[in-house]
PADRENVO-581259 format. One record per residue: residue in one letter; x, y, z of N, C-alpha, C in turn. Coordinates in nm, 4 decimals. Each point is the difference from the previous one (the first is absolute). Layout:
# PADRENVO-581259
rec resn: A | n_x: X | n_y: Y | n_z: Z | ca_x: X | ca_y: Y | ca_z: Z | c_x: X | c_y: Y | c_z: Z
...
//
This chain:
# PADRENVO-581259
rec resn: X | n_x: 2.3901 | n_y: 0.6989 | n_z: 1.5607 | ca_x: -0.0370 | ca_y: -0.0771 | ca_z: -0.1171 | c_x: -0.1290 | c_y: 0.0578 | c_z: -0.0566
rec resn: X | n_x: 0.0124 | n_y: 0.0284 | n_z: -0.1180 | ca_x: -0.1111 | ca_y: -0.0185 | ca_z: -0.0800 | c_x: -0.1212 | c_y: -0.0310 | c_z: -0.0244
rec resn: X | n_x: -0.1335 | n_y: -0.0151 | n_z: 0.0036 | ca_x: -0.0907 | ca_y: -0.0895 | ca_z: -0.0398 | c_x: -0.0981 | c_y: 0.1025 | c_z: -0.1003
rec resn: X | n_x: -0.0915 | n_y: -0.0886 | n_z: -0.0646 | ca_x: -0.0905 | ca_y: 0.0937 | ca_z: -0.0758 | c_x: -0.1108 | c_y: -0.0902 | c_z: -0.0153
rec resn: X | n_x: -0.0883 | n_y: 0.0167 | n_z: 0.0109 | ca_x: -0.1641 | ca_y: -0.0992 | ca_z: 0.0526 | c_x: -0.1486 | c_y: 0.0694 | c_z: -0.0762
rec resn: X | n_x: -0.0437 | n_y: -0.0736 | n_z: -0.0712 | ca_x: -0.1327 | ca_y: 0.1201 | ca_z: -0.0481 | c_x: -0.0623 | c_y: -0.1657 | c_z: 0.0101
rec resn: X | n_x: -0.1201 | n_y: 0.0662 | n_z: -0.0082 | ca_x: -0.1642 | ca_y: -0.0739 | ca_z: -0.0127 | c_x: -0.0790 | c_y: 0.0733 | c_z: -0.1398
rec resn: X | n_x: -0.0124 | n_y: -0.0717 | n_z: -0.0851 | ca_x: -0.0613 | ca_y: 0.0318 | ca_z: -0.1405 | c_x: -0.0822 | c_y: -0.1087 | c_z: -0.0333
rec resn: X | n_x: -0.1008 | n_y: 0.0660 | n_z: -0.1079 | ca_x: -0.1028 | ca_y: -0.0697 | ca_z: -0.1399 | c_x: 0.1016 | c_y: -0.0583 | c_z: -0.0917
rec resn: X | n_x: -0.0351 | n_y: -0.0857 | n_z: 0.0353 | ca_x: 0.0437 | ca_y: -0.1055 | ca_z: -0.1647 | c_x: 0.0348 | c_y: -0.1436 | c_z: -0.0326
rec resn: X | n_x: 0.0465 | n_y: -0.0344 | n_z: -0.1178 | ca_x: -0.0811 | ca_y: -0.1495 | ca_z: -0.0036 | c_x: 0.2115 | c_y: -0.0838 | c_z: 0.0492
rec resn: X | n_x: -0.0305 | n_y: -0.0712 | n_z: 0.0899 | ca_x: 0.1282 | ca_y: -0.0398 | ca_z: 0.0380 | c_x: 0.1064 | c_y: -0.0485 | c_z: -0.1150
rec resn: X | n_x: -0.0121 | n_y: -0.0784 | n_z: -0.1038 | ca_x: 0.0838 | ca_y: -0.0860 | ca_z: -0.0657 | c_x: 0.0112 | c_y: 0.0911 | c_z: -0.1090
rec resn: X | n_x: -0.0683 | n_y: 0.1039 | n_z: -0.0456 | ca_x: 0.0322 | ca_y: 0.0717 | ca_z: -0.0574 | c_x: 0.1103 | c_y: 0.1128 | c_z: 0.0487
rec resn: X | n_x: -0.0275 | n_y: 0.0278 | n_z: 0.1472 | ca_x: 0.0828 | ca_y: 0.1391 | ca_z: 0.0211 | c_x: 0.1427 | c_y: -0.0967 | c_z: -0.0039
rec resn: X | n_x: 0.0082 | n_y: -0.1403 | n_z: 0.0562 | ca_x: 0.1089 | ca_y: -0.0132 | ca_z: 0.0361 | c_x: 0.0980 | c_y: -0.0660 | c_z: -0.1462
rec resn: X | n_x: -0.0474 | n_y: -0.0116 | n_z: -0.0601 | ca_x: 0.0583 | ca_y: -0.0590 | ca_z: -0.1617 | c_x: 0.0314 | c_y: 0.1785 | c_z: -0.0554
rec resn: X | n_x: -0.0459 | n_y: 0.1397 | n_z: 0.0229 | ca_x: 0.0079 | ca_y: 0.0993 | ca_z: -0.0422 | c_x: 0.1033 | c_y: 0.0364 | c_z: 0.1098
rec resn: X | n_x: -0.0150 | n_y: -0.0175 | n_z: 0.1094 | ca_x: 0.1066 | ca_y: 0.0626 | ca_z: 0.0738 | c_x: 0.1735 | c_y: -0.1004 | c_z: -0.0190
rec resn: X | n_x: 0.0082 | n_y: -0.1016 | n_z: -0.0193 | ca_x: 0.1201 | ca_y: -0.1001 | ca_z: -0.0213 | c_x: 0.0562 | c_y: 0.0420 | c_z: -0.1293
rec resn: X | n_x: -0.0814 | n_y: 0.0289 | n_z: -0.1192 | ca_x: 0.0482 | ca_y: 0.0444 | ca_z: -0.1309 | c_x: 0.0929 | c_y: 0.1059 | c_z: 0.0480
rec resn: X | n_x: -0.1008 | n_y: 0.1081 | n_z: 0.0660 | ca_x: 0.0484 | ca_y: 0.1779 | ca_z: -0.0045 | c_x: 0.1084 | c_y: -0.0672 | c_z: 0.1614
rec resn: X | n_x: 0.0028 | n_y: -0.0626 | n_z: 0.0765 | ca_x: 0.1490 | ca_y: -0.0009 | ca_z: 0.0475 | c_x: 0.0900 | c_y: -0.0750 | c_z: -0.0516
rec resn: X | n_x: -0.0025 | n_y: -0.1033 | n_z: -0.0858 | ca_x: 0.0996 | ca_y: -0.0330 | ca_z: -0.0647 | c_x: 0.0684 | c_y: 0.1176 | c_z: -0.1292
rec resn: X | n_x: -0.1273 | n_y: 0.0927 | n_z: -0.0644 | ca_x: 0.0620 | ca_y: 0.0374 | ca_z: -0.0716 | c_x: 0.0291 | c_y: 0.1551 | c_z: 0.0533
rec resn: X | n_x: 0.0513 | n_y: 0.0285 | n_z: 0.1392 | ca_x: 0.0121 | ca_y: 0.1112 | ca_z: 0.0275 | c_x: 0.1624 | c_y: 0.0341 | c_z: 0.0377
rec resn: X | n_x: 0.0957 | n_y: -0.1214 | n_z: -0.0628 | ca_x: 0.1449 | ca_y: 0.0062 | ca_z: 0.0105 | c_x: 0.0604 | c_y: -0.0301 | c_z: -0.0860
rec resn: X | n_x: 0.0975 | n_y: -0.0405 | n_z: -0.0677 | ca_x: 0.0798 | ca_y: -0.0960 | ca_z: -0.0340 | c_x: 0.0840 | c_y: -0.0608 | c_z: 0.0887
rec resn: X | n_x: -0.0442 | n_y: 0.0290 | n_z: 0.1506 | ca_x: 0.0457 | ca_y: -0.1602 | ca_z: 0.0556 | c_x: -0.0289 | c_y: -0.0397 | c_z: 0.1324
rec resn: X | n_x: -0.1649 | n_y: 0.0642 | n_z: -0.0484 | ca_x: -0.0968 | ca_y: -0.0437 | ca_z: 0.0694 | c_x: -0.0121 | c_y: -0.1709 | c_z: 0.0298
rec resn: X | n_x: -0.0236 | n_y: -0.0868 | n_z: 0.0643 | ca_x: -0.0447 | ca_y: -0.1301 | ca_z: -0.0030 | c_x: -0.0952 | c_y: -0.0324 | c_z: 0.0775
rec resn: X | n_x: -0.0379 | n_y: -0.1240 | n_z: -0.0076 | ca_x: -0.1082 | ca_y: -0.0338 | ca_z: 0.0540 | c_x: 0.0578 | c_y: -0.1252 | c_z: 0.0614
rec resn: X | n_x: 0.0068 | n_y: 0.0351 | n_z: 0.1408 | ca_x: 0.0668 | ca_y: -0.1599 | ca_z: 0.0836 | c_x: -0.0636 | c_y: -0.0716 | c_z: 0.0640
rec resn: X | n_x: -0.1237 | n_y: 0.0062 | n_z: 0.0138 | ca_x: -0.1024 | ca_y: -0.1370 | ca_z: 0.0043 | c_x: -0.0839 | c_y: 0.0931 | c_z: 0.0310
rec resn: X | n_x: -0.1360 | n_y: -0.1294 | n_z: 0.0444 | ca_x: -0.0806 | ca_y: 0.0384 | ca_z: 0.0225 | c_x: -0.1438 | c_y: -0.1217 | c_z: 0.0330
rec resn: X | n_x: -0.1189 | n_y: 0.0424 | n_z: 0.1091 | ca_x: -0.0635 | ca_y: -0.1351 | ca_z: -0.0114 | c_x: -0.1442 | c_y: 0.0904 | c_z: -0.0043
rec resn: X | n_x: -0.0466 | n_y: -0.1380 | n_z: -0.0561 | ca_x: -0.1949 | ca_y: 0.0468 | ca_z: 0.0346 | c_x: -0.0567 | c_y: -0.0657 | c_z: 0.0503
rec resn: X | n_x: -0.0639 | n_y: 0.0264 | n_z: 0.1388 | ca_x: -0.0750 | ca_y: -0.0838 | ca_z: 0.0443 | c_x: -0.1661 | c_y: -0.0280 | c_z: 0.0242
rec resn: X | n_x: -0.0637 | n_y: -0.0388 | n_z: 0.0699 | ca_x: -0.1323 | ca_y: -0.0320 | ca_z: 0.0053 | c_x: 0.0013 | c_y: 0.0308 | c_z: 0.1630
rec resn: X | n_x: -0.0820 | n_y: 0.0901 | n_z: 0.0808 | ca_x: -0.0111 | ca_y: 0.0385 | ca_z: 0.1073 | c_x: -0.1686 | c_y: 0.0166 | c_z: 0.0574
rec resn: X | n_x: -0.0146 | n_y: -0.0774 | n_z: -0.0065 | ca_x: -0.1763 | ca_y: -0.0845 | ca_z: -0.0088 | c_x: -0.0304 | c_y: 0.0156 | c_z: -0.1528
rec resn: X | n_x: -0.0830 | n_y: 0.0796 | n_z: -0.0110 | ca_x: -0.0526 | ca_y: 0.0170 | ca_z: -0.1514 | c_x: 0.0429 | c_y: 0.1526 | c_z: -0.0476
rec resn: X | n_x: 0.0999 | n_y: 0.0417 | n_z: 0.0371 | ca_x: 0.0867 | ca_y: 0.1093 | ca_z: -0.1003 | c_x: 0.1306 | c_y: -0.0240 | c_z: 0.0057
rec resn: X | n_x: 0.0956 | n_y: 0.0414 | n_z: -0.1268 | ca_x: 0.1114 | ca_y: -0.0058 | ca_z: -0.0519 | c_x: 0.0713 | c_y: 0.1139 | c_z: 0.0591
rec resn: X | n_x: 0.0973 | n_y: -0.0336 | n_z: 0.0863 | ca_x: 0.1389 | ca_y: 0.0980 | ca_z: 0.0305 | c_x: 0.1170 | c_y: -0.0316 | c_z: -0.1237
rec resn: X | n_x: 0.0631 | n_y: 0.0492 | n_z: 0.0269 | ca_x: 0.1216 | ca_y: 0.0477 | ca_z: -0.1467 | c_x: 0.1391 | c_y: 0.0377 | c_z: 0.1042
rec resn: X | n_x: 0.0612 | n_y: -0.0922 | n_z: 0.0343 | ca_x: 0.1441 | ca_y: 0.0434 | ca_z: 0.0212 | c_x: 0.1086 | c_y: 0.0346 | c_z: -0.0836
rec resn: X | n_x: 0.0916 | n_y: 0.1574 | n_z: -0.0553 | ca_x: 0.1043 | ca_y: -0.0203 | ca_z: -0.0755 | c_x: 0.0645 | c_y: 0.0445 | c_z: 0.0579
rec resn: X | n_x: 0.1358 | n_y: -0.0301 | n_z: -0.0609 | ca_x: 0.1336 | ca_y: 0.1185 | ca_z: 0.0063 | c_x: 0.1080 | c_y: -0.0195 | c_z: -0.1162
rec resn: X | n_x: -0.0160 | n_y: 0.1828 | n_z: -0.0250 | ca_x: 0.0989 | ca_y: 0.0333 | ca_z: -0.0770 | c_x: 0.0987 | c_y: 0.0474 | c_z: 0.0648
rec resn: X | n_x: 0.0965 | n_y: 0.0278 | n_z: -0.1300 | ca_x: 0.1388 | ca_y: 0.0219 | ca_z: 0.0845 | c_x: 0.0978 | c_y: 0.0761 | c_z: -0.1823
rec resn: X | n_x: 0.0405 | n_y: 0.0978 | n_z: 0.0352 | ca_x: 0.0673 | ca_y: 0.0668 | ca_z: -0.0526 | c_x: 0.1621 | c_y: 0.0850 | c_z: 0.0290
rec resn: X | n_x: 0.0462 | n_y: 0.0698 | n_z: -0.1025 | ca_x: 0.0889 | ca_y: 0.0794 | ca_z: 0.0513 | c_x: -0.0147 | c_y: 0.0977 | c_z: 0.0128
rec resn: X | n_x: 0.0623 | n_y: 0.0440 | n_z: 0.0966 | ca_x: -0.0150 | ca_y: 0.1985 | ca_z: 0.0728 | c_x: 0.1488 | c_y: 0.0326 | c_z: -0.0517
rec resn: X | n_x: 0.0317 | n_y: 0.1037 | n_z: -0.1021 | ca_x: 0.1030 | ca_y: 0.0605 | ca_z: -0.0418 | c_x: 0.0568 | c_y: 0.0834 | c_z: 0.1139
rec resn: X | n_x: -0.0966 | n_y: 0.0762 | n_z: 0.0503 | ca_x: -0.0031 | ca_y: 0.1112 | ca_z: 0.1204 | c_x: 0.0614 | c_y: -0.1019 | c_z: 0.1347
rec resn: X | n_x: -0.0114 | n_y: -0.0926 | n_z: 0.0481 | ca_x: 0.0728 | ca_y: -0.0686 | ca_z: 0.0971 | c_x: 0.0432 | c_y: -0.1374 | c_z: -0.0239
rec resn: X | n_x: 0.0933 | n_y: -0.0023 | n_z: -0.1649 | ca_x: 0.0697 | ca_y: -0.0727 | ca_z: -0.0305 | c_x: -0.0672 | c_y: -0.1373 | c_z: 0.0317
rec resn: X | n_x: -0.0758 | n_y: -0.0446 | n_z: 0.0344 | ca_x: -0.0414 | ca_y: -0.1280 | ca_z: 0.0746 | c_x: -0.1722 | c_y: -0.0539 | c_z: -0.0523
rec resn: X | n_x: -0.0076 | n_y: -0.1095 | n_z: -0.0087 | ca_x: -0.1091 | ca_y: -0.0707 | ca_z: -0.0153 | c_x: -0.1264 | c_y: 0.0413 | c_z: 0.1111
rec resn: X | n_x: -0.1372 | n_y: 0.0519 | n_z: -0.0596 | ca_x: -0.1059 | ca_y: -0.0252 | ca_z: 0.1122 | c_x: -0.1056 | c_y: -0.0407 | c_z: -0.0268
rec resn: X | n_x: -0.0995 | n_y: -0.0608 | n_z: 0.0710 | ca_x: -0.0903 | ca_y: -0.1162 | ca_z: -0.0315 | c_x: -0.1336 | c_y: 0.1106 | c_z: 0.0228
rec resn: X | n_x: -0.0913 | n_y: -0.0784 | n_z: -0.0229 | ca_x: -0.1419 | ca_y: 0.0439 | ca_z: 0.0212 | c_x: -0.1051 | c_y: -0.1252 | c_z: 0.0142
rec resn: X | n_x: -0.1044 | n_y: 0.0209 | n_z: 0.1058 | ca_x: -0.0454 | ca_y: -0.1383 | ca_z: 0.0817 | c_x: -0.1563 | c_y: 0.0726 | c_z: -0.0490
rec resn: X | n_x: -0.0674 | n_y: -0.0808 | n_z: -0.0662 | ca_x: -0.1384 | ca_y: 0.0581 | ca_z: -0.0498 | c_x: -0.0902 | c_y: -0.1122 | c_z: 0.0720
rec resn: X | n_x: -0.1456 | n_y: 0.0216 | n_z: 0.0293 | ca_x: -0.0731 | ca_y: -0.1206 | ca_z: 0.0834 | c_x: -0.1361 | c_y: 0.1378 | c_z: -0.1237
rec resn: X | n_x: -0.0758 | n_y: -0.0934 | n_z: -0.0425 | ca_x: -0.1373 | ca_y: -0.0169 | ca_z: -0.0737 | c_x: -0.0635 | c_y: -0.0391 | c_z: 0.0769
rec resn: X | n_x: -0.1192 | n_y: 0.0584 | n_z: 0.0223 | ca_x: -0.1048 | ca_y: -0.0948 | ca_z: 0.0515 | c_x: -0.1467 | c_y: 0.0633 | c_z: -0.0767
rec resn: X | n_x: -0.1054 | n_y: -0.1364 | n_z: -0.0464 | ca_x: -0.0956 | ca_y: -0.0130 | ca_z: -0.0614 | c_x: -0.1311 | c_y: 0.0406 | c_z: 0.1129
rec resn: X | n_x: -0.0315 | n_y: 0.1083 | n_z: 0.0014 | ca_x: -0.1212 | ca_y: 0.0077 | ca_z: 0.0823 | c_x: -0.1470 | c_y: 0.0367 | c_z: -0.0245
rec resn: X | n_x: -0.0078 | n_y: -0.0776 | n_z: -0.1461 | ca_x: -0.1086 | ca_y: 0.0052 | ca_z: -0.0593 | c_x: -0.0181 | c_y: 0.0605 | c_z: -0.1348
rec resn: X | n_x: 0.0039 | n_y: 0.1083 | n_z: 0.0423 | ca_x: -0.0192 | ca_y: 0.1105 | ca_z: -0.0999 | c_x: 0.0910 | c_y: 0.1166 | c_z: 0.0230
rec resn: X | n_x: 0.0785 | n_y: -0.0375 | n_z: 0.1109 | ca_x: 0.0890 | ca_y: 0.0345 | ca_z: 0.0702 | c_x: 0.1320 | c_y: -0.0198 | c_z: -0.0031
rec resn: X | n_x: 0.1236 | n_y: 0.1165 | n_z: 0.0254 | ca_x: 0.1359 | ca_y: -0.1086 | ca_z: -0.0637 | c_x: 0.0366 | c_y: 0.0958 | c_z: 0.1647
rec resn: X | n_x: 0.0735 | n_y: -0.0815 | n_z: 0.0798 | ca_x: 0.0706 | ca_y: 0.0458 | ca_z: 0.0968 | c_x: 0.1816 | c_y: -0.0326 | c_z: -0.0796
rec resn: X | n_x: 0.0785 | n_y: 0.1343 | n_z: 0.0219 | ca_x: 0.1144 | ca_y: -0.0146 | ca_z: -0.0316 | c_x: 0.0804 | c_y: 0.0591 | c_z: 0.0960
rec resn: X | n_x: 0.1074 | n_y: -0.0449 | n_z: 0.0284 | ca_x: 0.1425 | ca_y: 0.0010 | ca_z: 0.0584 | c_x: 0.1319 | c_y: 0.0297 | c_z: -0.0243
rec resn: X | n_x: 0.0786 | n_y: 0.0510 | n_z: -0.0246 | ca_x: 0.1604 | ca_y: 0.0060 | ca_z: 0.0025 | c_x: 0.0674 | c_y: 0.0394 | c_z: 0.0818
rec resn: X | n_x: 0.1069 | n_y: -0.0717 | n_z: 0.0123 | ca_x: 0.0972 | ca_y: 0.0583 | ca_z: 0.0973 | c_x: 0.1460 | c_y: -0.0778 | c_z: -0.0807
rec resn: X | n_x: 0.0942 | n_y: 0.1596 | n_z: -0.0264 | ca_x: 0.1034 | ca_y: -0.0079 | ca_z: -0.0391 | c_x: 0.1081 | c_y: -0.0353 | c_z: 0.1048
rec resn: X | n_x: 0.1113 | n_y: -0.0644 | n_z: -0.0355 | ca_x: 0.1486 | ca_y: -0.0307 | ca_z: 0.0477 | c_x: 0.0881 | c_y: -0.0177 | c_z: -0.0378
rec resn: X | n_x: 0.1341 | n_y: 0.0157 | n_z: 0.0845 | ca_x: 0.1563 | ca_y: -0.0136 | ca_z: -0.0757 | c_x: -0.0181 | c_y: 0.1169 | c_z: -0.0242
rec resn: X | n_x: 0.1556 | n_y: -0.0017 | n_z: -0.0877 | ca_x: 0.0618 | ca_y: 0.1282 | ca_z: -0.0159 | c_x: 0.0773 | c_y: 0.1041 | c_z: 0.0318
rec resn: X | n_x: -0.0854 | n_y: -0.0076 | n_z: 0.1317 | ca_x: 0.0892 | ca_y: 0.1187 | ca_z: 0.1057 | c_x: 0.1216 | c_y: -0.0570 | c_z: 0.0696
rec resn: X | n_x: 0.0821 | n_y: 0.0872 | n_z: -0.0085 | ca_x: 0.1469 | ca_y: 0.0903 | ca_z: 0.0699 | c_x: 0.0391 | c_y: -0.0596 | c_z: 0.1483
rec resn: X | n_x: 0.0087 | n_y: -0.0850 | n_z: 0.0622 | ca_x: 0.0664 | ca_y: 0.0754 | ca_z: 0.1408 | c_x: 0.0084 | c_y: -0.1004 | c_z: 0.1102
rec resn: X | n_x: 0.0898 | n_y: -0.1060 | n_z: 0.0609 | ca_x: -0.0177 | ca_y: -0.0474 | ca_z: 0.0888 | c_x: -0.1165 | c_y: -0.0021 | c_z: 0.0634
rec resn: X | n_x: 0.0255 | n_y: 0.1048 | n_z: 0.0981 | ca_x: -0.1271 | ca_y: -0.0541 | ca_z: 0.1504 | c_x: -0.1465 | c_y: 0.0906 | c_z: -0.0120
rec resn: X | n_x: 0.0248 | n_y: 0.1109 | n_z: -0.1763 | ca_x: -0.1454 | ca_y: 0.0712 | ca_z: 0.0116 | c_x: -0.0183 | c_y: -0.0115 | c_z: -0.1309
rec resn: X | n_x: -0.0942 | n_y: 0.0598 | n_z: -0.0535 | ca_x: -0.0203 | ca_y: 0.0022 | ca_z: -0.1808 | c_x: 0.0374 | c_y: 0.1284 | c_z: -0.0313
rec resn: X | n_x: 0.0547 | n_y: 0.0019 | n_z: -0.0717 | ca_x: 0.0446 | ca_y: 0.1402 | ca_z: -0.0379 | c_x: 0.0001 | c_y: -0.0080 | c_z: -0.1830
rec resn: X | n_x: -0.0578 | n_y: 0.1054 | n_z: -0.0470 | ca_x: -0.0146 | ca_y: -0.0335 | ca_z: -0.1714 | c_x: -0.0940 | c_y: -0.0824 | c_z: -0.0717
rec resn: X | n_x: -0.1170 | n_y: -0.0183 | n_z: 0.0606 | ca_x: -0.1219 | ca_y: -0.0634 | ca_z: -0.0385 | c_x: -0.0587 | c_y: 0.0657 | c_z: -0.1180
rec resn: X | n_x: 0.0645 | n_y: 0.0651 | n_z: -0.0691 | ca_x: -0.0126 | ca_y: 0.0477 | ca_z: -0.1267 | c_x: -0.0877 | c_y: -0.0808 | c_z: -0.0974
rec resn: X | n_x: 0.1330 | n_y: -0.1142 | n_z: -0.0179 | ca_x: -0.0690 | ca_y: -0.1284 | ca_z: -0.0962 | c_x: -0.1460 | c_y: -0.0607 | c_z: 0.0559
rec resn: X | n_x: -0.0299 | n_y: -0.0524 | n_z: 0.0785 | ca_x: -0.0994 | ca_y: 0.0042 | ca_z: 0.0649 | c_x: -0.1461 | c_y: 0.0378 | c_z: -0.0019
rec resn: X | n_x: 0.0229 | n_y: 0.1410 | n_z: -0.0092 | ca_x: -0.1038 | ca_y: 0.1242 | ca_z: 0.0039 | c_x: -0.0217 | c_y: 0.0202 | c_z: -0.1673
rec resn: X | n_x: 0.0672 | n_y: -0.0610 | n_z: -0.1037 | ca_x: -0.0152 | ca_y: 0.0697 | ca_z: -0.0967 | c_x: -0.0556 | c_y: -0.1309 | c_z: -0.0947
rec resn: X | n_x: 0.0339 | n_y: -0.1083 | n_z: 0.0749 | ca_x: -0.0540 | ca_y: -0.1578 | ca_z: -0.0191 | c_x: -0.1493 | c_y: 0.0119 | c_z: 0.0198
rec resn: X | n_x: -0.0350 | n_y: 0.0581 | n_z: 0.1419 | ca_x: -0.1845 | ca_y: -0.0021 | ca_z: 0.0615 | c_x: -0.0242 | c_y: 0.1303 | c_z: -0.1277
rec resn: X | n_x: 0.0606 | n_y: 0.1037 | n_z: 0.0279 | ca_x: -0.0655 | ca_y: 0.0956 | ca_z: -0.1417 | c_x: -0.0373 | c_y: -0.0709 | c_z: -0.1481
rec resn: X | n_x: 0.0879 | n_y: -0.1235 | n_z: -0.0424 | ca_x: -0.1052 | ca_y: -0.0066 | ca_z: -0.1294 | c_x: -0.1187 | c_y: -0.1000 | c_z: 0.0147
rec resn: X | n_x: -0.0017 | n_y: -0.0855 | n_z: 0.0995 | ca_x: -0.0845 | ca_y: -0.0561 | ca_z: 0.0280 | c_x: -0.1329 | c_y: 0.0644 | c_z: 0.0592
rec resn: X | n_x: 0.0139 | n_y: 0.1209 | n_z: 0.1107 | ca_x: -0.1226 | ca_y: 0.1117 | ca_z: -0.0524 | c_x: -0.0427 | c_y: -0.0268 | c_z: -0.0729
rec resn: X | n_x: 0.1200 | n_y: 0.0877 | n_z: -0.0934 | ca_x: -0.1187 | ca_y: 0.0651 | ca_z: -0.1417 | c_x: -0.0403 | c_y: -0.1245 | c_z: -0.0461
rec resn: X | n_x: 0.0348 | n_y: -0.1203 | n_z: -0.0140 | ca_x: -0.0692 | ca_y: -0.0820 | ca_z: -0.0502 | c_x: -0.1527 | c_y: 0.0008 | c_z: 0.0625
rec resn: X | n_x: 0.0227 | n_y: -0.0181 | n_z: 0.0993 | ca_x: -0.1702 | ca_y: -0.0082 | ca_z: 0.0756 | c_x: -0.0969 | c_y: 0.0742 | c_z: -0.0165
rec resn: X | n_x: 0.0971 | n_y: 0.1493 | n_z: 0.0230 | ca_x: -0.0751 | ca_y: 0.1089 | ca_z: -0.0488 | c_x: -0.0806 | c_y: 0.0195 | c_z: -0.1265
rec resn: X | n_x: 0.0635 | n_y: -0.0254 | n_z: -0.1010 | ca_x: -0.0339 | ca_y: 0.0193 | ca_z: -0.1218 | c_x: -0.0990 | c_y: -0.1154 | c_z: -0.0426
rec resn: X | n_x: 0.0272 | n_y: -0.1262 | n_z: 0.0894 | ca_x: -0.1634 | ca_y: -0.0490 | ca_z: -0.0184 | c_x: -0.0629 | c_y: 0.0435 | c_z: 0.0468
rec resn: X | n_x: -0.0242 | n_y: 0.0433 | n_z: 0.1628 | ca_x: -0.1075 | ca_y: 0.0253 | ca_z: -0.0100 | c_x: -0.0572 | c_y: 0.0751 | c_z: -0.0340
rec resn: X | n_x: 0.0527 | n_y: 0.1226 | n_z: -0.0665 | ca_x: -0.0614 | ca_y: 0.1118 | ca_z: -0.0866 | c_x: -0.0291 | c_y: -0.0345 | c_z: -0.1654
rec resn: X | n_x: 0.0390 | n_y: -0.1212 | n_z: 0.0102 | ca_x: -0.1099 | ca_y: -0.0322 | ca_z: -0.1412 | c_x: -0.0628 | c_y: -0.0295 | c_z: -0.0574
//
């Protein structure tokens, strides 16, 4: 499985209202299937998940995002699922891998700006 984890500068409610736009608008059928915010003493975590289609393995796969507010600080998370191929192993994690790729560049490209 997957994961992708960075520690960055920046102001929380902003990255995460910029990052929900640019994953909703990074499909046409992209969605957004919930999501919560909570209060974890005195900073804001951000639970989502999206969930889209993978053409490449015919099948629906999700994406599990966790935000966290650490001041001045944004701790971020993903870890992709579904999709893959195969009874008793994963085989074709294609969709998957190409789900955590635009969510990168999303991150990426903030923090380079």
């Amino acid at each position: 499985m997957a994961i992708y984890e960075k520690i960055f500068d920046g102001n929380f409610s902003h990255f995460l209202d910029m990052f929900h736009d640019n994953m909703i608008n990074s499909s046409m059928t992209t969605n957004y299937e919930d999501g919560n915010l909570m209060m974890v003493g005195e900073r804001e975590v951000s639970f989502l998940v999206y969930e889209r289609y993978s053409a490449i393995g015919s099948s629906r796969v999700s994406l599990s995002v966790v935000v966290a507010d650490l001041g001045n600080k944004i701790h971020f998370t993903a870890i992709p699922s579904g999709g893959a191929q195969g009874m008793f192993m994963k085989v074709n994690t294609f969709g998957e891998s190409a789900f955590l790729d635009v969510c990168v560049k999303i991150v990426e490209n903030y923090i380079v700006a």
